[in-house]
C-alpha positions as CSV (number, residue, x, y, z in Angstrom):
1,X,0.0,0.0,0.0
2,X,3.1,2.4,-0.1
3,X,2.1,5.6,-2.2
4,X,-2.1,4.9,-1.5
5,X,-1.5,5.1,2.5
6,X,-2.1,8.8,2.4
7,X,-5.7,8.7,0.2
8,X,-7.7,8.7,3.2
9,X,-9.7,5.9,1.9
10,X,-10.3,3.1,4.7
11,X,-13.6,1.1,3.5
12,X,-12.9,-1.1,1.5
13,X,-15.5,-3.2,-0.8
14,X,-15.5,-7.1,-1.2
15,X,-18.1,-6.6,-4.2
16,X,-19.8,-3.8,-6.1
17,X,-23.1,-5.2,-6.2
18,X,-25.3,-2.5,-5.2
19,X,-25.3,0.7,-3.0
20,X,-25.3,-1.5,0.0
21,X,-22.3,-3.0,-0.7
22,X,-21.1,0.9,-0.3
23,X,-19.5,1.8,3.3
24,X,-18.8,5.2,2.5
25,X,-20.9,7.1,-0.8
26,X,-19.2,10.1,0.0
27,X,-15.7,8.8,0.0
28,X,-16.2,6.7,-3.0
29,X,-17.7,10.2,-4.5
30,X,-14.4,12.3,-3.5
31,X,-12.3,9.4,-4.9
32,X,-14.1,9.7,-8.5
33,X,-13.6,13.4,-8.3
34,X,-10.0,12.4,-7.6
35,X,-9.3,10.4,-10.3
36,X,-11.1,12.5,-12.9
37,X,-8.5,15.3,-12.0
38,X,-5.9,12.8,-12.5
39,X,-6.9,10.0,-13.9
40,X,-3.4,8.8,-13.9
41,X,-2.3,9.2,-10.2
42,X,-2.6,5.8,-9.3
43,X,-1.5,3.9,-12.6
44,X,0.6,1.7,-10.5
45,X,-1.9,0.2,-8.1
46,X,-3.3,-2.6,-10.7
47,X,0.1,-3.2,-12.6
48,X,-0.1,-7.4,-12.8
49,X,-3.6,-7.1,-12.2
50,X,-6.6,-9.1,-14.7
51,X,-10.0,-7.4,-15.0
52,X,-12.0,-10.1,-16.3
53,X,-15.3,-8.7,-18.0
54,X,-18.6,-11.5,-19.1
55,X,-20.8,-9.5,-21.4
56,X,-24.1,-11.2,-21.4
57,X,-25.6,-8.4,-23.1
58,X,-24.6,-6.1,-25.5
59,X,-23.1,-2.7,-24.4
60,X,-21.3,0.4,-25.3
61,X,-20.4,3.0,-22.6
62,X,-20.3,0.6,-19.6
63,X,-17.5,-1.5,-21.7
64,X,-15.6,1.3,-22.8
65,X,-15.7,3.4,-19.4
66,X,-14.8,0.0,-17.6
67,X,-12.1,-1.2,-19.7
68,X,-10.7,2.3,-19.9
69,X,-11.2,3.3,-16.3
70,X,-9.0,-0.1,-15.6
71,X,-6.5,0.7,-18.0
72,X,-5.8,4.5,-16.1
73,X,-4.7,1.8,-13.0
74,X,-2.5,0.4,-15.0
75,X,-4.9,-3.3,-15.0
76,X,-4.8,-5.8,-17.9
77,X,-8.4,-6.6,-19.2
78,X,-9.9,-9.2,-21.1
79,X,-13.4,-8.6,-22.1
80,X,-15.3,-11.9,-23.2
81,X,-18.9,-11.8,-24.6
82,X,-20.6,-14.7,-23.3
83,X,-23.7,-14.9,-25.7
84,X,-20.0,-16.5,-27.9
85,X,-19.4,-18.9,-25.0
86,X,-21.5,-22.2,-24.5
87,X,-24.7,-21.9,-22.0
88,X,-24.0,-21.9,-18.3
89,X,-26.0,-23.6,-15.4
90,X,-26.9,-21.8,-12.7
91,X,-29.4,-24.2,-10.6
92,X,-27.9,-26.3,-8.2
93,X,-28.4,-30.2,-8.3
94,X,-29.9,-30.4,-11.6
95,X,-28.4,-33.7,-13.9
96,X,-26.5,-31.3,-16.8
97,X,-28.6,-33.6,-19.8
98,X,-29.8,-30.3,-22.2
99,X,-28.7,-27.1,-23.1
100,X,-26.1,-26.0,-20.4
101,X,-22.9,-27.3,-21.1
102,X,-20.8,-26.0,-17.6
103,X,-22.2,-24.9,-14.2
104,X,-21.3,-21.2,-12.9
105,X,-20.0,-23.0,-10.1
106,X,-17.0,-24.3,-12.2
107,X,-16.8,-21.2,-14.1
108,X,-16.2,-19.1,-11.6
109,X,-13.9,-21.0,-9.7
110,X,-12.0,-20.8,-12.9
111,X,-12.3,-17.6,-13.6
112,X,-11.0,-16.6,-10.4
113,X,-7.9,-18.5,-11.0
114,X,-7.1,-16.2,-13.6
115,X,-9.0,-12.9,-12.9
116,X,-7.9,-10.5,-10.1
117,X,-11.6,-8.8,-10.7
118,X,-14.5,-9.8,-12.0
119,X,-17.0,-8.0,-13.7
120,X,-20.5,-8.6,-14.9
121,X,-23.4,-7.5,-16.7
122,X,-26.4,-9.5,-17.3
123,X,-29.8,-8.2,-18.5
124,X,-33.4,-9.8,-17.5
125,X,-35.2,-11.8,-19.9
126,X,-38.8,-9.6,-18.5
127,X,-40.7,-13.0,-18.4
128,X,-41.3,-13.9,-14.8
129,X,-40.8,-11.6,-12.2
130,X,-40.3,-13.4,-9.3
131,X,-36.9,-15.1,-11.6
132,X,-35.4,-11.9,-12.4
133,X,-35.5,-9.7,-9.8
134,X,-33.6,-12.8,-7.7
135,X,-30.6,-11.4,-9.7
136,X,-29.6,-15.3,-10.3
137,X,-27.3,-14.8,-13.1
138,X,-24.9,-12.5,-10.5
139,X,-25.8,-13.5,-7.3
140,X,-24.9,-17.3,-8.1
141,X,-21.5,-16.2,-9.8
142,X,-20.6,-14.0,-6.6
143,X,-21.1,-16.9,-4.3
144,X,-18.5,-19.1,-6.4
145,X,-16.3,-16.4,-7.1
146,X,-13.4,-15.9,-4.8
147,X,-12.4,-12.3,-6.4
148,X,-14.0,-9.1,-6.1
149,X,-17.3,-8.6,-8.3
150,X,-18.5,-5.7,-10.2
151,X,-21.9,-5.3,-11.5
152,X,-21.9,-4.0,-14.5
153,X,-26.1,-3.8,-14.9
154,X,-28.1,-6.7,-13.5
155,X,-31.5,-7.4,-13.9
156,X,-32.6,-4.9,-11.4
157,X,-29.5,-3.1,-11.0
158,X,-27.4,-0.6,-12.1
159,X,-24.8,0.8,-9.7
160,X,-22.1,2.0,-11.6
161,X,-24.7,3.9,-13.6
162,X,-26.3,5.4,-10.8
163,X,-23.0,6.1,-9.3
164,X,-22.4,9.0,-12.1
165,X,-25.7,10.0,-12.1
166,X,-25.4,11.5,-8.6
167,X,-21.2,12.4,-9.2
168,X,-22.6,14.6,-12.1
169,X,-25.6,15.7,-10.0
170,X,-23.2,17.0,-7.2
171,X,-21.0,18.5,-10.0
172,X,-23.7,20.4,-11.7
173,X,-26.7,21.8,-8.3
174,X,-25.4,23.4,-5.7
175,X,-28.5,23.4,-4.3
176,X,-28.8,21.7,-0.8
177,X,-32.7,20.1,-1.8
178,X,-33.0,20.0,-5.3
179,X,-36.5,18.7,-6.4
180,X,-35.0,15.6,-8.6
181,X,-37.9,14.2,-11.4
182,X,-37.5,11.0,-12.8
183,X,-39.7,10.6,-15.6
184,X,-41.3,7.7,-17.8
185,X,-40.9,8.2,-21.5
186,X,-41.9,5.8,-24.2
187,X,-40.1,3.2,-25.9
188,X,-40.8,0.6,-28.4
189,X,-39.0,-1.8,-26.7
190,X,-40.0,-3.8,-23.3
191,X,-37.1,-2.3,-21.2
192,X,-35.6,-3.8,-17.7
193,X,-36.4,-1.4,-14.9
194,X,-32.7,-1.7,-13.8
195,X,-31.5,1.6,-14.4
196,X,-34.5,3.7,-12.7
197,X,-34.4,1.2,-10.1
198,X,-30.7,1.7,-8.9
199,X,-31.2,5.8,-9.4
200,X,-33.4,5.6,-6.8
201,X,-32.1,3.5,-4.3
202,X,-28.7,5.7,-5.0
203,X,-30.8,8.7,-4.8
204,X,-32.4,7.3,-1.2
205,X,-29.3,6.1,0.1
206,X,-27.6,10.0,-0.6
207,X,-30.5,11.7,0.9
208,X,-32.2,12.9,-1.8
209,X,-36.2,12.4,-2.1
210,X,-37.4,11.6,-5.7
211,X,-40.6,12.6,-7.8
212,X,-41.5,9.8,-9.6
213,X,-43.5,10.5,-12.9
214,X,-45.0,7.6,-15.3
215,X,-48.3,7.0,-16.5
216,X,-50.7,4.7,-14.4
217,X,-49.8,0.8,-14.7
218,X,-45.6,1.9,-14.9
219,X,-45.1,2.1,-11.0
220,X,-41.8,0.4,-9.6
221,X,-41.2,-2.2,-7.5
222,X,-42.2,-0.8,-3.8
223,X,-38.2,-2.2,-2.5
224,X,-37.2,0.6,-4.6
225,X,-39.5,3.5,-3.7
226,X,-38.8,3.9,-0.3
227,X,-38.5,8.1,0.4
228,X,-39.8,9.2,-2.9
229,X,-43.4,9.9,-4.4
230,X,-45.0,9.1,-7.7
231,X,-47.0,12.1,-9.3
232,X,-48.9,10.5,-12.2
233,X,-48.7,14.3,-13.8
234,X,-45.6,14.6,-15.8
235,X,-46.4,18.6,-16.6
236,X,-47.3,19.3,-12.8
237,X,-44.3,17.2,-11.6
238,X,-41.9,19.1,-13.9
239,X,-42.6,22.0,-12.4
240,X,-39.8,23.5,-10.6
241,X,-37.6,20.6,-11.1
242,X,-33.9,20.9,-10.8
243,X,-32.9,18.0,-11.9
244,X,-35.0,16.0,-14.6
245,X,-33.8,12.2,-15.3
246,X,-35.5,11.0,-18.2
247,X,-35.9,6.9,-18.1
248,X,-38.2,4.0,-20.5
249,X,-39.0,0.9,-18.3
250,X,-41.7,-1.7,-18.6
251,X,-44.4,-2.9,-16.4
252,X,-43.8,-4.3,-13.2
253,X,-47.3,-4.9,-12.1
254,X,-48.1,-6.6,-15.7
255,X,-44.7,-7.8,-16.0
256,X,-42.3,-6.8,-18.8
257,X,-45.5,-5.3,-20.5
258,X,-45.4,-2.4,-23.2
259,X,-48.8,-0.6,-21.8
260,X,-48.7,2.1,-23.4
261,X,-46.5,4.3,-25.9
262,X,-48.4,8.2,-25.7
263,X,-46.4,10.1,-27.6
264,X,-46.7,13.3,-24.9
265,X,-44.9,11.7,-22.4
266,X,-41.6,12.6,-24.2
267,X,-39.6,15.2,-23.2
268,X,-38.6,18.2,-25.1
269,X,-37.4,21.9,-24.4
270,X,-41.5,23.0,-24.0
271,X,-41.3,20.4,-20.8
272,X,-37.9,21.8,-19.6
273,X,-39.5,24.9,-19.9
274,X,-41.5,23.9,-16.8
275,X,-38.4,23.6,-14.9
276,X,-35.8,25.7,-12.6
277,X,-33.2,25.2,-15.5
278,X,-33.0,21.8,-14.7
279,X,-30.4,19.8,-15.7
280,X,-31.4,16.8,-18.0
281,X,-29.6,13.3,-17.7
282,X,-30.3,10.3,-19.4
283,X,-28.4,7.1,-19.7
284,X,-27.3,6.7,-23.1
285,X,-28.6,5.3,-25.9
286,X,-31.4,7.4,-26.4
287,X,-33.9,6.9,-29.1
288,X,-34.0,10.8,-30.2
289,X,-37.3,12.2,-30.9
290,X,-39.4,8.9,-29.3
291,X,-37.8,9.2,-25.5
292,X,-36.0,13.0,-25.8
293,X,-36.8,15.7,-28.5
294,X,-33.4,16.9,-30.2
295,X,-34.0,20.4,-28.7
296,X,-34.5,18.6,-25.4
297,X,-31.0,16.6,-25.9
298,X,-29.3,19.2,-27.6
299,X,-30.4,22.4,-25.4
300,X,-28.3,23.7,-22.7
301,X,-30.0,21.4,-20.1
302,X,-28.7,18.6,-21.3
303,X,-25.6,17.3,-19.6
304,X,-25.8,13.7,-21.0
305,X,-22.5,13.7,-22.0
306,X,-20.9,14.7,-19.4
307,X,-23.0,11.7,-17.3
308,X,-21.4,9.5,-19.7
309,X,-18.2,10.6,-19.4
310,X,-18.2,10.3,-15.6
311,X,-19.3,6.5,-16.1
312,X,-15.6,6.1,-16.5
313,X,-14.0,8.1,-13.5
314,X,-16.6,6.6,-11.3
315,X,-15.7,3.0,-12.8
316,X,-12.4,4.0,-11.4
317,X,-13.1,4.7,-8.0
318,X,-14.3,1.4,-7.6
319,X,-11.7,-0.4,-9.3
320,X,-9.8,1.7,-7.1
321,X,-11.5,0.9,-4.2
322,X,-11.6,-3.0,-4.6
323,X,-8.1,-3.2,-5.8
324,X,-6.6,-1.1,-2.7
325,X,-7.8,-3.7,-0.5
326,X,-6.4,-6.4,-2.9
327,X,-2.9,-4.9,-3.3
C-alpha cells in the first residue's frame, strides 16, 4: 500500500453489487472526483492485475468506461462476450442432460484462478418476475467467485450507472434540496427497470427524495420506492424541477408489458421549460425524438455527456477501491 497510504480511503469493498455494498458514498464520491483530475495518479496500483469482463448483453459505454477506467490503473483486461461462449448452469443439483454445457460454479472458480476482478453484466429476460429480480445470473456467480465482483447492470441493478448519475448531479446543483424528477418516457421496446431502479435506491441512500412520474400501470417495485413519491402528472411534476432524469422501463405490475407508448410523455425543451433550468440526464442510448426531442438533448440542459463521461471516472473509483484492499 506504499504511495495509496495517504488517500484517506479506509472502506474497502468485497463486491460492487449494489449501493449496500457501499461503506462510505461520500468517499467513493471524493475518490471519482480524484481520479477525474488525475486519472493517472494511481497507474501503478493494478500493474499485474486481470480485470476479467462477461458481457451477457450487449453494451457500449459501460465496456468502454470500464475497460478504460481499468487501463488509467495500470490493469490488464480481457473482455469476453458470453452470448459466444456455450450456455452456463446456474441451478444447483440439476443432472447437466440439455442445453447448459458448464455450471457457474466451475466457471467461476476458474475464472478466479485467472481474474484479479471480476466483472458482470447480465440483463433480465422480463418474463417472470419473481426469476429476475432474484438477480440469479450475479448472485450465483458471486457466491463461487473468490475475487472481487463488479456489477456492470443486473436485472434490477445498475450501480455503476447510478453512481455517475449523482457524481454529475453533485458537480452540476449546488443546491442543498433540489427537487430531482425521474420521468417515464416511451419506448418501443420492453425495457428492464434496472437503471431507474438503482437511481433511486442511489438517490435514497444519498439523501435525496425523488418525484417519480410515469403513467398509471408503470409504478416500480415498492423495495425501490422507499423516500420518494410518484405524481402520475408529468407537466405538474416538472414544475420546478432541478434535476430532470428522463428513463423508459416496462411494467412491473403486468410484467415486462409495453402498456402504453403516448407520444406526450416525451420530453422536449416545452417540458424543460417547466423547470428551474434543470439539468437533463439520461443514460445513453437514447432513441431521439421517441424518449428526448433533439431540442431537449441538444439544449443547454442537457448534460448527457458529461454523465457518460463520468461513467468512467466513477468505474475508477471502484476499481480503485476493490483493488486497494487487494494490493
Amino acid at each position: 500500500m506504499q504511495g495509496y497510504a495517504n488517500f484517506n480511503m479506509l472502506n474497502y469493498m468485497t463486491n460492487f453489487y449494489s449501493v449496500h455494498d457501499v461503506p462510505d458514498i461520500d468517499d467513493l464520491l471524493n475518490t471519482a472526483e480524484r481520479m477525474k483530475h488525475n486519472p493517472y495518479e494511481f497507474g501503478q496500483i493494478g500493474k499485474n492485475k486481470l480485470l476479467v469482463l462477461l458481457f451477457f448483453n450487449a453494451s457500449l459505454r459501460t465496456k468502454l468506461s470500464t475497460q478504460k477506467a481499468a487501463m488509467n490503473l495500470g490493469m490488464q483486461v480481457v473482455s469476453m462476450d458470453m452470448s459466444a461462449s456455450w450456455a452456463w448452469e446456474f441451478e444447483d443439483g440439476v443432472t447437466m442432460r440439455f442445453d447448459t454445457a458448464e455450471h457457474v460454479k466451475d466457471a467461476a472458480a476458474v475464472i478466479s484462478r485467472y481474474a484479479d476482478v471480476v466483472a458482470i453484466r447480465s440483463f433480465p429476460k422480463l418474463k417472470n418476475k419473481e426469476a429476475d429480480y432474484s438477480d440469479q445470473v450475479i448472485q450465483e456467480f458471486m457466491k463461487y467467485c473468490s475475487k472481487p465482483v463488479i456489477n456492470l447492470e443486473s436485472a434490477i441493478r445498475h450501480p455503476l450507472q447510478s453512481l455517475a448519475d449523482l457524481m454529475t448531479i453533485r458537480e452540476s446543483i449546488s443546491i442543498p434540496e433540489p427537487k430531482i424528477v425521474l420521468s417515464w418516457a416511451p419506448h418501443p421496446k420492453a425495457l428492464p427497470q434496472a437503471v431507474s431502479n438503482s437511481f433511486l435506491e442511489w438517490m435514497y441512500a444519498a439523501g435525496y427524495s425523488v418525484t417519480v412520474t410515469h403513467p398509471h400501470g408503470y409504478d416500480l417495485d415498492a423495495q425501490f420506492m422507499e423516500g420518494h413519491s410518484i405524481d402520475y402528472d408529468q407537466n405538474r411534476a416538472l414544475k420546478d424541477a432541478d434535476v430532470v432524469y428522463v428513463k423508459n422501463w416496462s411494467s412491473v405490475q403486468s410484467y415486462g408489458k409495453i402498456l402504453m407508448e403516448d407520444p406526450a410523455w416525451m420530453v422536449n425543451k416545452e417540458k424543460l421549460d417547466l423547470t428551474n433550468n434543470a439539468i437533463l440526464l439520461h443514460c445513453l442510448p437514447v432513441r431521439r425524438n421517441v424518449v428526448l426531442a433533439d431540442d431537449a438533448i441538444d439544449s443547454h440542459h442537457s448534460v448527457i455527456y458529461d454523465l457518460a463521461q463520468n461513467r468512467m471516472h466513477t468505474a475508477q473509483a471502484v476499481l480503485f477501491n476493490v483493488l486497494s484492499k487487494i494490493v
